[in-house]
Each structure stands twice: as structure tokens, then as C-alpha cells.
C-alpha positions as CSV (number, residue, x, y, z in Angstrom):
1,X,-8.2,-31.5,35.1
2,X,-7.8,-29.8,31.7
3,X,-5.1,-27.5,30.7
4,X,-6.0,-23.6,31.0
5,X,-5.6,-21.8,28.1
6,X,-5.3,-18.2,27.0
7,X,-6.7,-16.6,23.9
8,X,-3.6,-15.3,22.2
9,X,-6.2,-11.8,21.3
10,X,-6.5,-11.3,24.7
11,X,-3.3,-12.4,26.0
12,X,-1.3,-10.8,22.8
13,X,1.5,-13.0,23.2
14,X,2.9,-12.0,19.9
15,X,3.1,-8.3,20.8
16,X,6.3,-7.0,19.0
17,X,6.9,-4.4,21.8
18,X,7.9,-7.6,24.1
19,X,10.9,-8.2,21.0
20,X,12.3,-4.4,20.8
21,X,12.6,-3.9,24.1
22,X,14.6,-5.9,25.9
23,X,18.4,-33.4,34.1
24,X,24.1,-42.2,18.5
25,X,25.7,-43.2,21.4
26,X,26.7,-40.2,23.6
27,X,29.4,-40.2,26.9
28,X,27.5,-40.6,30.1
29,X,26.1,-37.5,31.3
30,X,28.5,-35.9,34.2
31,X,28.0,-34.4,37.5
32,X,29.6,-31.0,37.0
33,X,30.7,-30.5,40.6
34,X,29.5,-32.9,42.3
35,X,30.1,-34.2,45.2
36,X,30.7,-38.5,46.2
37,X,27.2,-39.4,47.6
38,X,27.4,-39.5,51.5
39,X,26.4,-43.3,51.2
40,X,23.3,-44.8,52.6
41,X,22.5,-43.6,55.7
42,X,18.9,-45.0,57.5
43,X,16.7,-42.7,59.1
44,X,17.9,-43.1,62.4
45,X,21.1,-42.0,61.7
46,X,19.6,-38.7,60.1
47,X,18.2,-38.1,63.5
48,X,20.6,-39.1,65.7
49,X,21.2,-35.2,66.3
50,X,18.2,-33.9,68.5
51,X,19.6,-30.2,68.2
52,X,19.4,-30.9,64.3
53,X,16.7,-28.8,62.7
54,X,16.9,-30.6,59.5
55,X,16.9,-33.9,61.4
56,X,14.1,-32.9,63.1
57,X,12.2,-32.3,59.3
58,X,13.1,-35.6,58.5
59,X,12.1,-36.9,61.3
60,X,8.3,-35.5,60.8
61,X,8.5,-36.8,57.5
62,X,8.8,-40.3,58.5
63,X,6.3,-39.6,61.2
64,X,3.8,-38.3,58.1
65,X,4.1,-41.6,56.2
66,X,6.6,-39.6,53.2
67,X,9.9,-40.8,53.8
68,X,11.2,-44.2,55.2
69,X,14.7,-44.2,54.5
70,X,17.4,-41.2,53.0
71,X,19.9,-42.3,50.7
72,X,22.2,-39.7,49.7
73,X,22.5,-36.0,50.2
74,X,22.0,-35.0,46.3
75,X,23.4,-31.5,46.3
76,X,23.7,-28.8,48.6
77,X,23.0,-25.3,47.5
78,X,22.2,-21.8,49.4
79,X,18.8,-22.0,49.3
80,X,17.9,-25.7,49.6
81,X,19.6,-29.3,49.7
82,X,18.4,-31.9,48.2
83,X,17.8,-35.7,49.3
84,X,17.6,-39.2,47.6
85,X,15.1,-40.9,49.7
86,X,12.9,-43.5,49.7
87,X,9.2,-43.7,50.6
88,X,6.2,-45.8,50.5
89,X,5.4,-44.6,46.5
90,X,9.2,-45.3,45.9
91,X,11.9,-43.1,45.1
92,X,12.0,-39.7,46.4
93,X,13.9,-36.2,45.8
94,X,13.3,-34.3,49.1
95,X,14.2,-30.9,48.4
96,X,15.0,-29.0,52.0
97,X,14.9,-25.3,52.3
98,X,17.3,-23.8,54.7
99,X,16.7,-22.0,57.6
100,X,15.3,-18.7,56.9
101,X,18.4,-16.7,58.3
102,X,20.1,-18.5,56.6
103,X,18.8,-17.9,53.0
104,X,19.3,-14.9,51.1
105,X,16.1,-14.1,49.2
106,X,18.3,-12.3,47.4
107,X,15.7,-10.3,44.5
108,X,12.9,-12.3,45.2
109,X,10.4,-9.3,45.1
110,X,10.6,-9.0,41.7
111,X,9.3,-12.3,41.6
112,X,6.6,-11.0,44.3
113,X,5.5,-8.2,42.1
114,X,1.7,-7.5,41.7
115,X,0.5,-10.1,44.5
116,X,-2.3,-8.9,47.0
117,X,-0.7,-8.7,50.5
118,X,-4.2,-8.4,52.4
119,X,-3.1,-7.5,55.5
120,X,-1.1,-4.2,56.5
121,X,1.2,-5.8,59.3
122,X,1.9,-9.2,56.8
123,X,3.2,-7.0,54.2
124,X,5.2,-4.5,56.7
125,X,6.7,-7.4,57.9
126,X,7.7,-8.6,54.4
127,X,9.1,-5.8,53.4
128,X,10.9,-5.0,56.5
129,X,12.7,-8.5,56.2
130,X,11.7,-9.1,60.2
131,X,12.0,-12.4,61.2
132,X,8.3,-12.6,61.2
133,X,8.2,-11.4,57.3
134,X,11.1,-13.6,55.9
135,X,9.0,-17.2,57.7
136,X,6.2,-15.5,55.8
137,X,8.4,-15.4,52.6
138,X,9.6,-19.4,53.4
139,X,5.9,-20.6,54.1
140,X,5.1,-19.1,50.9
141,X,8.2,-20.2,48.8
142,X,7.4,-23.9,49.7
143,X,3.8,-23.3,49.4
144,X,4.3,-22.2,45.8
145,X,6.9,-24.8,44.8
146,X,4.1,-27.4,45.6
147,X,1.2,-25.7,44.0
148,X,3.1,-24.8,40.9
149,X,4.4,-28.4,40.8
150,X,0.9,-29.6,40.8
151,X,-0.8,-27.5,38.3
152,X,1.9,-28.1,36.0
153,X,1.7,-32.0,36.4
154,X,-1.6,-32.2,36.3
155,X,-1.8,-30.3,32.8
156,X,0.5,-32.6,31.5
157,X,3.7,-30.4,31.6
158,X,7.3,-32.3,31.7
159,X,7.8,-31.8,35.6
160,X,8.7,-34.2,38.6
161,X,5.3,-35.0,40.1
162,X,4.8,-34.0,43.6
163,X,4.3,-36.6,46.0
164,X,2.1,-34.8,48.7
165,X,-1.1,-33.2,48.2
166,X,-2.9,-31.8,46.0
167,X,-4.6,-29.8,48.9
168,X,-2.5,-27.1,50.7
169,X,-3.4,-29.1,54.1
170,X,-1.4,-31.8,53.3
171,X,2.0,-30.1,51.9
172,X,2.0,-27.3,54.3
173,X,2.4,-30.3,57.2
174,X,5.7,-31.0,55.1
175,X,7.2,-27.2,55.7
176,X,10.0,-26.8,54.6
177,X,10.5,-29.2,52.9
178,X,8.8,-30.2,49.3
179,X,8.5,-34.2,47.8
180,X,8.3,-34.8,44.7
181,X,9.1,-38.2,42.4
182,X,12.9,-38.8,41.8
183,X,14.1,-38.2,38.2
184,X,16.3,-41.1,37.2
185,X,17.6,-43.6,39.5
186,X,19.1,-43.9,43.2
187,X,22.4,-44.6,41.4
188,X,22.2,-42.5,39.1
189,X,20.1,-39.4,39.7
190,X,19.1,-37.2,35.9
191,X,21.7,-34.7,35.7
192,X,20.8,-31.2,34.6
193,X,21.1,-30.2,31.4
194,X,24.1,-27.7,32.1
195,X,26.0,-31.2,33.2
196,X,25.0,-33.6,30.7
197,X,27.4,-34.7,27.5
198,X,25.0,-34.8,24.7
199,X,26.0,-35.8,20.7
200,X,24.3,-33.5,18.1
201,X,21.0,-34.7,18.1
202,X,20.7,-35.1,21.2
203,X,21.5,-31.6,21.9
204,X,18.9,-30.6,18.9
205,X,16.0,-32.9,20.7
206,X,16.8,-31.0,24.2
207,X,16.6,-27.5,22.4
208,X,12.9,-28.2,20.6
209,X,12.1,-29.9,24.2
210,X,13.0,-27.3,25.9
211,X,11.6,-24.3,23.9
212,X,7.8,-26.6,24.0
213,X,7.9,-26.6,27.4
214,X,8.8,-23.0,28.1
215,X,5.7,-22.6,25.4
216,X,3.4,-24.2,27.8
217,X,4.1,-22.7,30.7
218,X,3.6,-19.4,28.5
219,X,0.1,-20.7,27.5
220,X,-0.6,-21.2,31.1
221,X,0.3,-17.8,31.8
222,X,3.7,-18.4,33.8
223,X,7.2,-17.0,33.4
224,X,9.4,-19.6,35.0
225,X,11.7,-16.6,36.0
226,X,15.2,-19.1,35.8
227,X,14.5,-20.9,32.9
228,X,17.9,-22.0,31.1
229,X,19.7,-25.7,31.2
230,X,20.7,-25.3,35.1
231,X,16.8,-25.8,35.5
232,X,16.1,-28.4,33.3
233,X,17.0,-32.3,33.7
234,X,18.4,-34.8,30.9
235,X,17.1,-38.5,31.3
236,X,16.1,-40.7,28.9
237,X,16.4,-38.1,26.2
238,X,13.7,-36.2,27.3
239,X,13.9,-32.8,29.4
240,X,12.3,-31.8,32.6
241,X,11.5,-28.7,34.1
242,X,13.1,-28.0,37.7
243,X,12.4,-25.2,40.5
244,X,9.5,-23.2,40.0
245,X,8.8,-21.2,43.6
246,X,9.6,-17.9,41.6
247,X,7.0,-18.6,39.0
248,X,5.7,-15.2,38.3
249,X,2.0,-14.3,35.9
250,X,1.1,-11.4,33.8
251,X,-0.2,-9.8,37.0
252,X,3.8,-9.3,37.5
253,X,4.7,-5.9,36.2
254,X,8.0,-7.0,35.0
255,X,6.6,-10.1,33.3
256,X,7.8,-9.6,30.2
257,X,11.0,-8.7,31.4
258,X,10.9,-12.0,33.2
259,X,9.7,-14.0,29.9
260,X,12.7,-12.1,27.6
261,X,15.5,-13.2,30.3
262,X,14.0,-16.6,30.3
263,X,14.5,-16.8,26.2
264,X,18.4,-15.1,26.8
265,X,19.1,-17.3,29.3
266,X,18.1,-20.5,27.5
267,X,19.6,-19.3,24.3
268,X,22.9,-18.9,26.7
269,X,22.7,-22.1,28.3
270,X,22.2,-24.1,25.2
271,X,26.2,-22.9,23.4
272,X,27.8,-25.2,25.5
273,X,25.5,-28.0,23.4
274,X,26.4,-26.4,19.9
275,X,23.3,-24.5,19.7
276,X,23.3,-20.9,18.8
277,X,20.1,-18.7,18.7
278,X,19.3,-15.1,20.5
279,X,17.1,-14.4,22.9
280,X,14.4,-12.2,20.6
281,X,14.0,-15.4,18.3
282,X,14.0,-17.8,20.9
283,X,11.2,-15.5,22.7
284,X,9.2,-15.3,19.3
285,X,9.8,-18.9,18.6
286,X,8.3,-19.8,22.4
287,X,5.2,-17.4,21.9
288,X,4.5,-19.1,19.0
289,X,4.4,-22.4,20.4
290,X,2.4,-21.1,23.0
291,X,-0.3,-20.8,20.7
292,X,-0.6,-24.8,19.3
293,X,-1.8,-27.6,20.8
294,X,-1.5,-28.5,24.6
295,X,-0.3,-31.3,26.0
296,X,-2.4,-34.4,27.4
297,X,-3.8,-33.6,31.0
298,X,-2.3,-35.6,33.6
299,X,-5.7,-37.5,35.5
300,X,-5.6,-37.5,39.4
301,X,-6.1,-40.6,40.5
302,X,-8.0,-41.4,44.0
């Protein structure tokens, strides 16, 4: 599979309007916040609780052929926790979506902007927040996670590669929870950039990665939508890109509002690392790299 590209003509990614209107030797990287691991625990342990709806997820996941053992709960957050695990491909970060009463979609439609809703009742139900509408909402957050992670690996973007699929078939059967290839090592999982200690040039590397690999998702037509060093990983000096159910496309009416707060939020991210910019040069600096060369297609092997 090849990368997509836009013609910068057509796309006018350099349209001033967009600018006027607005995980040497360097301390470990830490774990801002973060929590002892909770140990090795095997499978059977994870689903010793029958009343356990997460257990219950793991337990399918075994079943499926993904997971064989869970290491360590990773991090816990309000819309997902994460897992190390272990699988038959090897290391694993199983990223869990809570319970849809318990999640807050809290300003997801402006992430949903400009998507066809085909049928009345779906989209009633949607924006009513029934119960109905918000397992719509979770089918389709997980759904998207996976097929964003895909396309992006695929065209040879810096992201973990996702560990079921490519067809919808297949990752759907994992609902709700989404695999995809560990980033660093059971011991030591990457930390994100927000958490890692970096010396200058280490900082000045994850700054030019950083603002290449917001450029390609720009070329691909995407505004990541949370793009800033909470998002991105630190491992072996190179940055990945994290989280990407919210992606949004120029079909979004606020797209470009998306792609600004992207560039200010990176730009704000970065200070802690020594690295001042604003958020209109880092946004002209990104559409300009969205015009050069892509990176190397990732091949799908059988």
C-alpha cells in the first residue's frame, strides 16, 4: 500500500487565512505519575471475577488467539486503561475502553463533525446520548482507533502497529478493546514524551520528529485533534504517535481549527524540553513539510 497524497493546489495547505485566524548521556526517562506495576498476574487470575466486564474482554481475547498472558496494568485513565500483555506475536499494549456509562465523551462531536449518519434513528440516538447512541459512539471510537492505526502504519507513519486486522471483521470481534505492538519493553514500557528527561539534543531530535510526523498526517489529510507530547512516546530516540480515535479530515468543518490547536499545543508541550516556538510557525512549519517527501510504505505481509 502506497501513501495517499494531496496536491498542495488543491488541498491549499499553505493558505495564510489558516495563520491569521486562530513515549550525550541523558537521566532515564520518568513515569510522571505513575503507578508501581500490579505485578504479573496470569490470565486466570484476570478472570477469576465472572461479574468482571473487563475480565470477561480478556477472557475473549485469549479465546481469539490475541492474548496469552497480562502483565501489568500500564495506566488507568477515564477513557481507557491500558495493559502489558503478552501474545503469540509477542509483546502487547492492550488498550481497554471503559464502559460506555462510564466514559464521558466529553466534546467528541467536534471531532464527529461532517460525517454522514445514514440513518435517521442512528443519529437521533447519537445525539440524544441514549444508551443505544453512546454503544454506537464506543463501537465507532474502537472501530476508528484500529483503522486509523492501520492506514497510518501501513503508509509508513511512526505509530505502534496494530496487531489485529486489517479487515474490520477481525478487530470488531476484539470490542472494546484495541491491540497493538508494545513500545519499549515489559520492564520498561516508552514513556511519553511529556515524562521523558531529555538533554538538548535530544529534545531538538523529538521537536523535528515530531513536527515530520504531524506533516504526514497533514499530507494524508488528518488532524490528529490531541497532538502535543502527552500523545507522543520517547524510545530509542525516536518519537511515536499515540491515540488517534478523534482523527478528524478536511470534511470536518472545524478542521483547521483542529490543525491550529494541534501546532499550539505541541509548541506548548515542547517548553518543558527547552524549546520555544508559537503555534502560527509551528502550523506553517508542519504545512510545509507536508508538502516533501513521504515516508517508505510499510508492506503487509500474508
Amino acid at each position: 500500500m502506497s501513501a495517499r497524497t494531496h496536491n498542495p493546489s488543491d488541498q491549499d495547505w499553505t493558505d495564510q487565512d489558516w495563520l491569521d485566524d486562530p513515549w550525550t548521556d541523558a537521566a532515564e526517562p520518568r513515569r510522571r505519575g505513575k503507578k508501581k506495576p500490579v505485578g504479573r498476574r496470569q490470565l486466570a487470575q484476570m478472570t477469576a471475577d465472572e461479574d468482571s466486564e473487563q475480565d470477561d474482554v480478556i477472557r475473549r481475547l485469549k479465546d481469539l488467539g490475541h492474548v496469552t498472558e497480562i502483565i501489568a496494568e500500564l495506566k488507568s485513565g477515564k477513557e481507557a486503561t491500558a495493559y502489558v500483555a503478552r501474545g503469540p506475536r509477542g509483546s502487547v499494549l492492550v488498550k481497554l475502553y471503559r464502559d460506555l456509562q462510564a466514559r464521558s465523551f466529553k466534546d467528541d462531536s467536534v471531532y464527529r463533525a461532517g460525517q454522514v449518519i445514514i440513518k435517521d434513528r442512528d443519529r437521533r440516538a447519537i445525539e440524544g446520548r441514549t444508551r443505544a447512541g453512546l454503544e454506537m459512539l464506543q463501537h465507532g471510537w474502537v472501530a476508528a482507533e484500529y483503522a486509523h492505526l492501520w492506514e497510518l502504519w501501513q503508509a509508513g507513519l511512526p505509530v505502534p502497529e496494530p496487531l489485529v486486522g486489517p479487515h474490520p471483521y477481525d478487530y470488531t470481534a476484539t470490542y472494546p478493546a484495541v491491540l497493538m505492538r508494545l513500545i519499549g519493553t515489559e520492564d520498561y514500557v516508552a514513556p511519553r514524551l511529556s515524562d521523558a528527561a531529555l538533554n538538548p539534543e535530544q529534545a531538538r531530535s523529538a521537536w523535528e520528529q515530531s513536527l515530520t510526523g504531524m506533516g504526514h498526517l497533514l499530507r494524508l489529510g488528518y488532524a490528529h485533534g490531541d497532538y502535543s507530547t502527552y500523545n507522543l512516546l520517547w524510545w530509542e530516540d525516536t518519537v511515536t504517535i499515540i491515540d488517534f480515535p478523534q482523527l478528524s479530515t478536511r470534511q470536518n468543518p472545524h478542521f483547521r481549527d483542529l490543525l491550529a490547536r494541534d501546532a499550539q499545543s505541541l509548541a506548548t508541550s515542547f517548553r518543558k524540553h527547552g524549546i520555544h516556538a508559537d503555534g502560527s510557525s509551528v502550523l506553517r512549519d508542519v504545512q510545509r513539510r507536508a508538502q516533501g517527501p513521504a515516508p517508505e510504505p510499510r508492506l503487509l505481509l500474508p
